[in-house]
PDB file of N, CA, C and O in Angstrom:
ATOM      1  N   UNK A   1      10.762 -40.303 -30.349  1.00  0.00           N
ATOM      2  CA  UNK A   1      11.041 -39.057 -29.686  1.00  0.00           C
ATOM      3  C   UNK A   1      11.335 -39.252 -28.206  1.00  0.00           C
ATOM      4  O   UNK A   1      12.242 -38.591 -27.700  1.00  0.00           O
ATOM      5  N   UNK A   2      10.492 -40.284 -27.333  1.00  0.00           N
ATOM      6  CA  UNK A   2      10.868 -40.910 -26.188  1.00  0.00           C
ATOM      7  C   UNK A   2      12.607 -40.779 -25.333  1.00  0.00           C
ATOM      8  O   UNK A   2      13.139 -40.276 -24.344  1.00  0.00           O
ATOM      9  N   UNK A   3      12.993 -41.805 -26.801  1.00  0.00           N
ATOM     10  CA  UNK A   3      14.730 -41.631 -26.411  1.00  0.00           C
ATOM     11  C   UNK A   3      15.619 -40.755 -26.705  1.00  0.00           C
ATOM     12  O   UNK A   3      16.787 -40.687 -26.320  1.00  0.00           O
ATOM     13  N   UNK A   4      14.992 -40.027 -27.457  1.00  0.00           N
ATOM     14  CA  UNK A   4      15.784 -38.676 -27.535  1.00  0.00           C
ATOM     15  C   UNK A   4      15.613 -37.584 -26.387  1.00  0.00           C
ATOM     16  O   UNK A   4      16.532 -36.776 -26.252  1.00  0.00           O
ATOM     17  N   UNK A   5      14.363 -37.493 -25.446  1.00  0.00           N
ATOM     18  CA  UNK A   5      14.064 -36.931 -24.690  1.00  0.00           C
ATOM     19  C   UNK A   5      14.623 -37.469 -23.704  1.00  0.00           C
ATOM     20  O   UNK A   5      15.316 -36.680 -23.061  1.00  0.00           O
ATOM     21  N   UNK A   6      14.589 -38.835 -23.208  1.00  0.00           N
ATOM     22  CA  UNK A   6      15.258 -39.077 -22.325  1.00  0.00           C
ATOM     23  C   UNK A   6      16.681 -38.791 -21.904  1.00  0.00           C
ATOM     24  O   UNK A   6      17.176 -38.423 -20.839  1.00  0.00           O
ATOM     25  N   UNK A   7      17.301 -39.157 -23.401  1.00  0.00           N
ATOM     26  CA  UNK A   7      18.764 -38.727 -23.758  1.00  0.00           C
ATOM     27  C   UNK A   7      19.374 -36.804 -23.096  1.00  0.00           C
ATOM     28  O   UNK A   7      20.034 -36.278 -22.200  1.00  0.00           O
ATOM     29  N   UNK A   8      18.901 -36.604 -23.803  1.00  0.00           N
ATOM     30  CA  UNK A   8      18.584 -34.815 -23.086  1.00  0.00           C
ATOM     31  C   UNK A   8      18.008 -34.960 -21.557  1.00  0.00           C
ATOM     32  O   UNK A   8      18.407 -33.874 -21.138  1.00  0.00           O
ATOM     33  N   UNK A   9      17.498 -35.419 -20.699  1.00  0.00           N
ATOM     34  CA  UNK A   9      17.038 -35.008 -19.522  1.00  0.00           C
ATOM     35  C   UNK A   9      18.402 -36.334 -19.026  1.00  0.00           C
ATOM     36  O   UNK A   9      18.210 -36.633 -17.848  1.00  0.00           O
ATOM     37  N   UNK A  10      19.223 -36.860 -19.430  1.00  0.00           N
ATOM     38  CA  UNK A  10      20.367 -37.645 -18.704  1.00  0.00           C
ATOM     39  C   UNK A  10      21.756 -36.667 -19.012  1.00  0.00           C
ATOM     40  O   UNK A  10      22.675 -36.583 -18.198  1.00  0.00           O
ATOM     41  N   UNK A  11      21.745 -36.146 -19.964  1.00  0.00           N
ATOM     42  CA  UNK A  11      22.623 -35.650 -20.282  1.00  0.00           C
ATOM     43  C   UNK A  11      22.802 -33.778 -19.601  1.00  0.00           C
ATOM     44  O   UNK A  11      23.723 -32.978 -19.765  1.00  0.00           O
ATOM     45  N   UNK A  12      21.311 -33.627 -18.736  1.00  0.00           N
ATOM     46  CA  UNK A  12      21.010 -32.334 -17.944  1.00  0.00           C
ATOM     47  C   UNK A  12      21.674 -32.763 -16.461  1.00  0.00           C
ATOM     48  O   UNK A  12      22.549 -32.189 -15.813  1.00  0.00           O
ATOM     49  N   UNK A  13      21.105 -33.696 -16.241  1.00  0.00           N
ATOM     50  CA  UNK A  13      21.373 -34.767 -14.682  1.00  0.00           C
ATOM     51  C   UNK A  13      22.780 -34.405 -14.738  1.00  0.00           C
ATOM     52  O   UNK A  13      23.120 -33.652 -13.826  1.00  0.00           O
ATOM     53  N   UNK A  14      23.915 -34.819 -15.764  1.00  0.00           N
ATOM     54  CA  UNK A  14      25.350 -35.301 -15.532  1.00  0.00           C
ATOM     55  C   UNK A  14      25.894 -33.935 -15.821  1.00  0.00           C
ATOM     56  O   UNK A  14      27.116 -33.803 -15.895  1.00  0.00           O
ATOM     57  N   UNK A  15      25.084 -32.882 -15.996  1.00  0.00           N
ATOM     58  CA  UNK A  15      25.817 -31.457 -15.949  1.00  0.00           C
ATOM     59  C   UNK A  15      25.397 -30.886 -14.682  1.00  0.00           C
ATOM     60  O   UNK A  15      26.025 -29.920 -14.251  1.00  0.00           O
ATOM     61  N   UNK A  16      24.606 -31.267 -14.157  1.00  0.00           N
ATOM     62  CA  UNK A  16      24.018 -30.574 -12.840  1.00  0.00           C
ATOM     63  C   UNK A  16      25.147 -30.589 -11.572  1.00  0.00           C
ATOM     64  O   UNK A  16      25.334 -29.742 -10.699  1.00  0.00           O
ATOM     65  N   UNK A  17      25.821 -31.876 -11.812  1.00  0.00           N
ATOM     66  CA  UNK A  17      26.953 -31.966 -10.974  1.00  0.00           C
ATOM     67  C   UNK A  17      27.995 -30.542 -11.389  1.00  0.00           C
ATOM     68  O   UNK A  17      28.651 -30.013 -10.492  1.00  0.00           O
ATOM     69  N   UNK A  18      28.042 -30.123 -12.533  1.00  0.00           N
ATOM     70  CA  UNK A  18      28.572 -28.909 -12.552  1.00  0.00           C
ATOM     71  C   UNK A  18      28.525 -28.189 -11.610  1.00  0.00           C
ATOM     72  O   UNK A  18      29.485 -27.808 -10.940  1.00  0.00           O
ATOM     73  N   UNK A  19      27.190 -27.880 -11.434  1.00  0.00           N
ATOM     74  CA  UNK A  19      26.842 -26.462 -10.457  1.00  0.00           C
ATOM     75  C   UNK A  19      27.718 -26.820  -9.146  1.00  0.00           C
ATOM     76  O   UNK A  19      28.590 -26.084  -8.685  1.00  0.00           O
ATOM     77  N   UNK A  20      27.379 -27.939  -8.682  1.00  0.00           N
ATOM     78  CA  UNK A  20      28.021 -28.795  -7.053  1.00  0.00           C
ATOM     79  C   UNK A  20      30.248 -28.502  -7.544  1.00  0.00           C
ATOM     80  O   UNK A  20      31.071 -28.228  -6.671  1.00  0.00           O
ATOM     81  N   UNK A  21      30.438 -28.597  -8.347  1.00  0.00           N
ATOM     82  CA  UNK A  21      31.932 -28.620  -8.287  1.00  0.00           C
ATOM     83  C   UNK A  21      32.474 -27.154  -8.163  1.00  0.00           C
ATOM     84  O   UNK A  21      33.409 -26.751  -7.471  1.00  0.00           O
ATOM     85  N   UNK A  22      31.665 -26.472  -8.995  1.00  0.00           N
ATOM     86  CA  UNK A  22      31.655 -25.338  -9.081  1.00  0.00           C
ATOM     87  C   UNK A  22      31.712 -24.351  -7.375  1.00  0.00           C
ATOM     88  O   UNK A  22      32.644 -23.622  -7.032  1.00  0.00           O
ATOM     89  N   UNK A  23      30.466 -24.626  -6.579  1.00  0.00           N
ATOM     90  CA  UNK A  23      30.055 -24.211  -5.674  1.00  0.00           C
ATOM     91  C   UNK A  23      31.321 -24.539  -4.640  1.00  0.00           C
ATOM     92  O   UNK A  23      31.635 -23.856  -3.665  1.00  0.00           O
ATOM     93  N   UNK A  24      31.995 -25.812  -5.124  1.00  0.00           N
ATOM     94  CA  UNK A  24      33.124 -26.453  -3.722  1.00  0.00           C
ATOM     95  C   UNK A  24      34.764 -25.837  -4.477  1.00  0.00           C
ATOM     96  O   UNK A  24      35.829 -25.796  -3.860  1.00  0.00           O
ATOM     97  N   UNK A  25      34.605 -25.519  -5.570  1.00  0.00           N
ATOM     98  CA  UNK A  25      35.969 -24.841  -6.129  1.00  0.00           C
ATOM     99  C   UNK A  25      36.147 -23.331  -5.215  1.00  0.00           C
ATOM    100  O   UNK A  25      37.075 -23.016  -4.470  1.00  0.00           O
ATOM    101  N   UNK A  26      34.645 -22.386  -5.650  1.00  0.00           N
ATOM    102  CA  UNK A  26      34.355 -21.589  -4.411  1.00  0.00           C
ATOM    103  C   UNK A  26      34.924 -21.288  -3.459  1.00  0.00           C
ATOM    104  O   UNK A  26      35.807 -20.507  -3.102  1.00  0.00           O
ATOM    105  N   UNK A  27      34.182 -22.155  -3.006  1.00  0.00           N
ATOM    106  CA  UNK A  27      34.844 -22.535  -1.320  1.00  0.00           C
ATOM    107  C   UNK A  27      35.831 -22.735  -1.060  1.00  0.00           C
ATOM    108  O   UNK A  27      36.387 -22.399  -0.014  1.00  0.00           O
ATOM    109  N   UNK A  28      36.391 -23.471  -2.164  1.00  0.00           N
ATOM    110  CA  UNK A  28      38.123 -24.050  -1.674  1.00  0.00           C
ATOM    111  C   UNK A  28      38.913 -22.737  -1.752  1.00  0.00           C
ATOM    112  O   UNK A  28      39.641 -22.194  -0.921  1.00  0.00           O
ATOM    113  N   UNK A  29      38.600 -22.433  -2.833  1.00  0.00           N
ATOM    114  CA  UNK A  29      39.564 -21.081  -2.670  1.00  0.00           C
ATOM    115  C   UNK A  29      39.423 -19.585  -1.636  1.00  0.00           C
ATOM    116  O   UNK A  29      40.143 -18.708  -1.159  1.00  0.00           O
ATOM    117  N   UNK A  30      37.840 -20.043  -1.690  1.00  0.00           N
ATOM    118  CA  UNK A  30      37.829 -18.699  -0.142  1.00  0.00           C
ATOM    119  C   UNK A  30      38.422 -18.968   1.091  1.00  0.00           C
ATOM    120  O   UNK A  30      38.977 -18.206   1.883  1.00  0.00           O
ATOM    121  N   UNK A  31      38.150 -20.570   1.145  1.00  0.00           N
ATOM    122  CA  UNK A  31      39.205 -21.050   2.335  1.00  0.00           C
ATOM    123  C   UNK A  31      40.237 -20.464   2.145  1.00  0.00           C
ATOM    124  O   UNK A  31      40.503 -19.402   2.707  1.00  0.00           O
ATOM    125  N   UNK A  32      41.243 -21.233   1.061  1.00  0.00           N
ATOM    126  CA  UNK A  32      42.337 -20.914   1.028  1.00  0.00           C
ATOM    127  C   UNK A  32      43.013 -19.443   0.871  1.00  0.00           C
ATOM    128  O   UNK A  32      44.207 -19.202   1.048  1.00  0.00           O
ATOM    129  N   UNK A  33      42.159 -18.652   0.558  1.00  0.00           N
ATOM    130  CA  UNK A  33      42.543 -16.904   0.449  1.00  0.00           C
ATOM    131  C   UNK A  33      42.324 -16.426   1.856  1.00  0.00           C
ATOM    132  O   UNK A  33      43.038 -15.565   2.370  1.00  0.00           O
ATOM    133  N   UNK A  34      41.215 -17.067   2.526  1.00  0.00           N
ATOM    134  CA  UNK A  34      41.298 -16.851   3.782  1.00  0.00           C
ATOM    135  C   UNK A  34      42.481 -16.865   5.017  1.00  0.00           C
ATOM    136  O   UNK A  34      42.850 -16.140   5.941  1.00  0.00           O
ATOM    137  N   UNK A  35      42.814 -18.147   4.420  1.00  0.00           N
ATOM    138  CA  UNK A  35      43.669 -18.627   5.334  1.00  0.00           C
ATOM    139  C   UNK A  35      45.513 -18.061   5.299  1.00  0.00           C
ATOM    140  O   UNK A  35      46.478 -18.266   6.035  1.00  0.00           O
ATOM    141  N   UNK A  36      45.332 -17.450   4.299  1.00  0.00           N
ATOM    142  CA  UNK A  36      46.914 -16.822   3.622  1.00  0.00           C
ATOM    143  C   UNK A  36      46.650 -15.762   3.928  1.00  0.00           C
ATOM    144  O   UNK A  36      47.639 -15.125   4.290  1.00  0.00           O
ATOM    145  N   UNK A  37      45.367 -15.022   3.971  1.00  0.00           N
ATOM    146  CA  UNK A  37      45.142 -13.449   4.824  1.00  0.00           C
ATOM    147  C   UNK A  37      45.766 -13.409   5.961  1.00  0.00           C
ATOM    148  O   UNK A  37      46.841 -12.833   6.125  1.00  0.00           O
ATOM    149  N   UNK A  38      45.070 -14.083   6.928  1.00  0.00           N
ATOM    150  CA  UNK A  38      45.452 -14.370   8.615  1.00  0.00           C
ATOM    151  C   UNK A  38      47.091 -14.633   8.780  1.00  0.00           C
ATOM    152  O   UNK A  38      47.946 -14.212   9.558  1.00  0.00           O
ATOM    153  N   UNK A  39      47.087 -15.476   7.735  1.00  0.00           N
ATOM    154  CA  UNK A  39      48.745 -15.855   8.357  1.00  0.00           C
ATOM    155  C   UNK A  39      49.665 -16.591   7.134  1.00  0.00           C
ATOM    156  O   UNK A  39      49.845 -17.794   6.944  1.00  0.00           O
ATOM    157  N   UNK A  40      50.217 -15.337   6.316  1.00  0.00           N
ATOM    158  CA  UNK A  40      50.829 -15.495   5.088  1.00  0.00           C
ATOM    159  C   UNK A  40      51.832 -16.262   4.884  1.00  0.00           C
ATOM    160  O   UNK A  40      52.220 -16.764   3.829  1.00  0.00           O
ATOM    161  N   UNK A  41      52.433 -16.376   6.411  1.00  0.00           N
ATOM    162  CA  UNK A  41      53.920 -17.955   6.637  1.00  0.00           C
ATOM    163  C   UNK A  41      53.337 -18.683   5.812  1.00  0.00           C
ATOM    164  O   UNK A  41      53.895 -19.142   4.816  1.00  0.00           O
ATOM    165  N   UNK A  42      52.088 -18.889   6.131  1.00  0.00           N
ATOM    166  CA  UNK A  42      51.540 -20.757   5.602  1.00  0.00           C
ATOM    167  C   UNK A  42      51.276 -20.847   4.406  1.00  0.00           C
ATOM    168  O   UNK A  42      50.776 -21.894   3.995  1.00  0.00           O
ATOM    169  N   UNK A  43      51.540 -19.769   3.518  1.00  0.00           N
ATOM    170  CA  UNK A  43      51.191 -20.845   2.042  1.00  0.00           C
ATOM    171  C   UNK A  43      51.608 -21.745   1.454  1.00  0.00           C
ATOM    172  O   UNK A  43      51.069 -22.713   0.917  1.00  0.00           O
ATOM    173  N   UNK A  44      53.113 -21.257   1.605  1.00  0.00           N
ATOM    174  CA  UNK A  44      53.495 -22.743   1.153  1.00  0.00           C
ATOM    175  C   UNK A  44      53.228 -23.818   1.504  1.00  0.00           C
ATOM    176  O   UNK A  44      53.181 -24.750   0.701  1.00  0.00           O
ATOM    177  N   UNK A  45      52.915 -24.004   3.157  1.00  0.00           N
ATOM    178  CA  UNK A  45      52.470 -25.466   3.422  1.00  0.00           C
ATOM    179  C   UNK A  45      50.521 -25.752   2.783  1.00  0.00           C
ATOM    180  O   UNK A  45      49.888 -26.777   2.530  1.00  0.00           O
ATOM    181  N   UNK A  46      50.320 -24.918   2.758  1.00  0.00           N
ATOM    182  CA  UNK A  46      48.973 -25.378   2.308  1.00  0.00           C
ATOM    183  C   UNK A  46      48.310 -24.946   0.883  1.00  0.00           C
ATOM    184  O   UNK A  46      47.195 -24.814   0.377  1.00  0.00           O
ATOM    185  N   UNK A  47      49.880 -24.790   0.503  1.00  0.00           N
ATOM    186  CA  UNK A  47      49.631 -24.688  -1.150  1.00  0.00           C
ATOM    187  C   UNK A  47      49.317 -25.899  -2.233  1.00  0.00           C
ATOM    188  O   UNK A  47      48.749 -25.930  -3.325  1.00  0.00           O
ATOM    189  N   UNK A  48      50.172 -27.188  -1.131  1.00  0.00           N
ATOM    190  CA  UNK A  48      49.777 -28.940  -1.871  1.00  0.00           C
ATOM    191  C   UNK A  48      48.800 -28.972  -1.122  1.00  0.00           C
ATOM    192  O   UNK A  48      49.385 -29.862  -0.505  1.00  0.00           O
ATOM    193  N   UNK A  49      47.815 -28.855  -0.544  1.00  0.00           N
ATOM    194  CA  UNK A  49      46.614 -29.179  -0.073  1.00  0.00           C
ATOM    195  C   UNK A  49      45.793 -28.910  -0.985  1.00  0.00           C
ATOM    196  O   UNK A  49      45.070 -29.649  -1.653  1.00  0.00           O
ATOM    197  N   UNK A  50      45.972 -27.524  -0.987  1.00  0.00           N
ATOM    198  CA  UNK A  50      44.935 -26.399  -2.074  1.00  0.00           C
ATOM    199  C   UNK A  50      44.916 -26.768  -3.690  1.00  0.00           C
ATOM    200  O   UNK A  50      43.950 -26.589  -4.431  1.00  0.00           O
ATOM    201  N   UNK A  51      46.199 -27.324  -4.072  1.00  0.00           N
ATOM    202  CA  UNK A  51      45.894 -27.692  -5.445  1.00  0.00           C
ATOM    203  C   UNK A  51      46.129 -28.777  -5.743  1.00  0.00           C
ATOM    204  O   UNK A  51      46.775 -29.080  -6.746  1.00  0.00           O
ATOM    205  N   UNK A  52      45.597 -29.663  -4.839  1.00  0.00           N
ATOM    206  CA  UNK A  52      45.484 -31.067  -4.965  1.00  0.00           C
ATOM    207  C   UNK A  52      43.756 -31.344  -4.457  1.00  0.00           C
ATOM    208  O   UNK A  52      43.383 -32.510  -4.326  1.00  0.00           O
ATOM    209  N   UNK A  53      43.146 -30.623  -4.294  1.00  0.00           N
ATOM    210  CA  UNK A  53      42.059 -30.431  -3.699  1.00  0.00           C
ATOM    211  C   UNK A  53      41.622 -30.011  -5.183  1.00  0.00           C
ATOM    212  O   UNK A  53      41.116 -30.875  -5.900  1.00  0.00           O
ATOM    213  N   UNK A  54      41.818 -28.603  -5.703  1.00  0.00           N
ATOM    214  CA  UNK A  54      41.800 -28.148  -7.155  1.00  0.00           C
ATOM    215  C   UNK A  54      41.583 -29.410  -8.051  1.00  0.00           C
ATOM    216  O   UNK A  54      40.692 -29.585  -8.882  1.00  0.00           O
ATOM    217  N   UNK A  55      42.377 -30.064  -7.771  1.00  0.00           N
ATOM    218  CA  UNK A  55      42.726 -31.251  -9.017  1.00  0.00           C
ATOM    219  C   UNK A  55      42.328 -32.260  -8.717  1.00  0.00           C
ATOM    220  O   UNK A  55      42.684 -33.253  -9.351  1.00  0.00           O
ATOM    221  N   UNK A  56      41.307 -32.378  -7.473  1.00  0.00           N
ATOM    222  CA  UNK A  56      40.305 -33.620  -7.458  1.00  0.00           C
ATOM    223  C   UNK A  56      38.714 -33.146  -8.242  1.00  0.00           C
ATOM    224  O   UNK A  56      37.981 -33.623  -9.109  1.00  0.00           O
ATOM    225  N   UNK A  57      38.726 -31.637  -7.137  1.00  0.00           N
ATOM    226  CA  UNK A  57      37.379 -31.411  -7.961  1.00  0.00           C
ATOM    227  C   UNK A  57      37.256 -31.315  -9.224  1.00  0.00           C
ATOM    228  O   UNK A  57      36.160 -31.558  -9.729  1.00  0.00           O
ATOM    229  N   UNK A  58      38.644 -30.841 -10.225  1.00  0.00           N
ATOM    230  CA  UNK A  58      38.388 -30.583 -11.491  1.00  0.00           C
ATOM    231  C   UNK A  58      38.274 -31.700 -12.349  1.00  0.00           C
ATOM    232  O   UNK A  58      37.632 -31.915 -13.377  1.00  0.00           O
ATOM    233  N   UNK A  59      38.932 -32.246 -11.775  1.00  0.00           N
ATOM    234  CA  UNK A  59      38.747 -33.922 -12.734  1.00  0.00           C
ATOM    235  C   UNK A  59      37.249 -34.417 -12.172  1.00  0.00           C
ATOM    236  O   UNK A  59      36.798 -35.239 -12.970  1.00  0.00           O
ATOM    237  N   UNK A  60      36.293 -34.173 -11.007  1.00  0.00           N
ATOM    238  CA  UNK A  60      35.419 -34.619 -11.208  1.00  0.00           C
ATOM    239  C   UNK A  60      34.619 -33.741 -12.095  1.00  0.00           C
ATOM    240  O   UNK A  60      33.769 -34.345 -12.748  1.00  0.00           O
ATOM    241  N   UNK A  61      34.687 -32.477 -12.272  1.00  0.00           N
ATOM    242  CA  UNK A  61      34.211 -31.848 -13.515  1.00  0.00           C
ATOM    243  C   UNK A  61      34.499 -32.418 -14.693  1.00  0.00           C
ATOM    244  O   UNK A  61      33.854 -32.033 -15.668  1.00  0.00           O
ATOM    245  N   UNK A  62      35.216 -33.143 -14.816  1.00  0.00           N
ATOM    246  CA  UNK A  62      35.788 -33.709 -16.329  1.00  0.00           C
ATOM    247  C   UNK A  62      34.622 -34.786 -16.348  1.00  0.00           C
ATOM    248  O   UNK A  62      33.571 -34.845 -16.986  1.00  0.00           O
ATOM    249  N   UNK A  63      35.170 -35.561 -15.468  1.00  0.00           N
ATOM    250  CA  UNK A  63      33.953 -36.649 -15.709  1.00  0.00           C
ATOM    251  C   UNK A  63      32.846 -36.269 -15.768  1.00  0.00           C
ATOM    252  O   UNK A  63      32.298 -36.745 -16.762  1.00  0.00           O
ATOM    253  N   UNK A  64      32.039 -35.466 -15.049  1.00  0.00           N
ATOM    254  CA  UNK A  64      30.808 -35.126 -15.451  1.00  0.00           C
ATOM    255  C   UNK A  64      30.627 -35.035 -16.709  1.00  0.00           C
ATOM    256  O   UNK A  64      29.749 -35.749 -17.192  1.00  0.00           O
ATOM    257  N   UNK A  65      31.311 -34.242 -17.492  1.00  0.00           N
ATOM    258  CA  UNK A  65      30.774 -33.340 -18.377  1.00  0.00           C
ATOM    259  C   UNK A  65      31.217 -34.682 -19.314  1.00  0.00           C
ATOM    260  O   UNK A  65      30.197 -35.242 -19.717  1.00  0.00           O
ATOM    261  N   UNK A  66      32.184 -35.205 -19.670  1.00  0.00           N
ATOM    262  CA  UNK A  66      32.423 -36.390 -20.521  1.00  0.00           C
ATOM    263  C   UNK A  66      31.432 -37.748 -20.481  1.00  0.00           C
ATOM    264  O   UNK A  66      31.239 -38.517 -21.422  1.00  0.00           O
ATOM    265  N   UNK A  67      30.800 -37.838 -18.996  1.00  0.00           N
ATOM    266  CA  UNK A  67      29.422 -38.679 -19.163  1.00  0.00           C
ATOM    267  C   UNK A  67      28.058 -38.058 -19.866  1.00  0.00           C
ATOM    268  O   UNK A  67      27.251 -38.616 -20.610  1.00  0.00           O
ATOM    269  N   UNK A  68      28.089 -36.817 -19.406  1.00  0.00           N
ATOM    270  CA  UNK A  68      27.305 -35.561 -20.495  1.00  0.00           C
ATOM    271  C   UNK A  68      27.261 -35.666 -21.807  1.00  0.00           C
ATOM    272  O   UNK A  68      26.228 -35.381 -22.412  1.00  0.00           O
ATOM    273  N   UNK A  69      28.972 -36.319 -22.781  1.00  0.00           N
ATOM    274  CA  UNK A  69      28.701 -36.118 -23.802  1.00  0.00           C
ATOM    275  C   UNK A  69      28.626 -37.851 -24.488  1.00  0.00           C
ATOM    276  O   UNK A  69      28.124 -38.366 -25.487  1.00  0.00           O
ATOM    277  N   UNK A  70      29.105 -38.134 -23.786  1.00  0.00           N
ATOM    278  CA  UNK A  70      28.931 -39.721 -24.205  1.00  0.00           C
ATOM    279  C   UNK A  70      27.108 -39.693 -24.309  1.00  0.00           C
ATOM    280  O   UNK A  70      26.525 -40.167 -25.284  1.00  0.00           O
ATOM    281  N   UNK A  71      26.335 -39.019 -23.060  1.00  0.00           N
ATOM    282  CA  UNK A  71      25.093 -39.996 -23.396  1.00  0.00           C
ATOM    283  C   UNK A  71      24.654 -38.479 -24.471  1.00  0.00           C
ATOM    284  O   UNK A  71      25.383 -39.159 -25.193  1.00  0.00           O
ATOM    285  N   UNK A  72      24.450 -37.868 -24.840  1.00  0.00           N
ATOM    286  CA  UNK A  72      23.941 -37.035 -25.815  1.00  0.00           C
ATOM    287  C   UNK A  72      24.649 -37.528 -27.428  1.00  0.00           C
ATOM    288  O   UNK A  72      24.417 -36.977 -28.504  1.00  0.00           O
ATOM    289  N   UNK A  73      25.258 -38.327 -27.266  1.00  0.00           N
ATOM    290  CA  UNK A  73      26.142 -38.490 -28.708  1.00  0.00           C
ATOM    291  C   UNK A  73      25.992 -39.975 -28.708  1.00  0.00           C
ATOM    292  O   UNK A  73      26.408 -40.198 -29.845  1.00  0.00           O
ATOM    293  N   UNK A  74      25.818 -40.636 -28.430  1.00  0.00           N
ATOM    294  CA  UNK A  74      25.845 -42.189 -28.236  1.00  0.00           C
ATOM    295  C   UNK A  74      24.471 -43.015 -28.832  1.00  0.00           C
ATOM    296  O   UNK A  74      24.394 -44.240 -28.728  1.00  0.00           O
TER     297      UNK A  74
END
C-alpha cells in the first residue's frame, strides 16, 4: 500500500504546478488586456509576445500533467 500511496502523493506534487501556470496565464492576459486598453495601436506588436508567452506556459501545463500521468499509471 506504501507505493501506491506514494504514487498518488507524486502524482498530486506534478499537478500542483497546475495551479502556478494557471495563476501566470492570468496574469498574462490581464497584462495583455491591459495593455490594448491604454493604447489599442499596439496589438499587433504585442500580439507575438502574448501568444508565444501563451505557448510556453501551456506546454508547461502539458508537461506537468503528462508527468502526472506517467507516475499514476506506471
Amino acid at each position: 500500500m506504501v507505493p501506491e500511496a506514494a504514487r498518488y502523493i507524486g502524482a498530486a506534487v506534478a499537478i500542483f504546478a497546475l495551479y502556478g501556470i494557471g495563476t501566470s496565464m492570468g496574469n498574462l492576459f490581464s497584462a495583455w488586456m491591459s495593455a490594448v486598453a491604454r493604447n489599442p495601436e499596439a496589438d499587433e506588436k504585442i500580439k507575438f509576445a502574448g501568444m508565444l508567452g501563451f505557448a510556453i506556459t501551456e506546454s508547461i501545463a502539458l508537461c506537468a500533467l503528462l508527468v502526472a500521468i506517467l507516475i499514476l499509471f506506471r
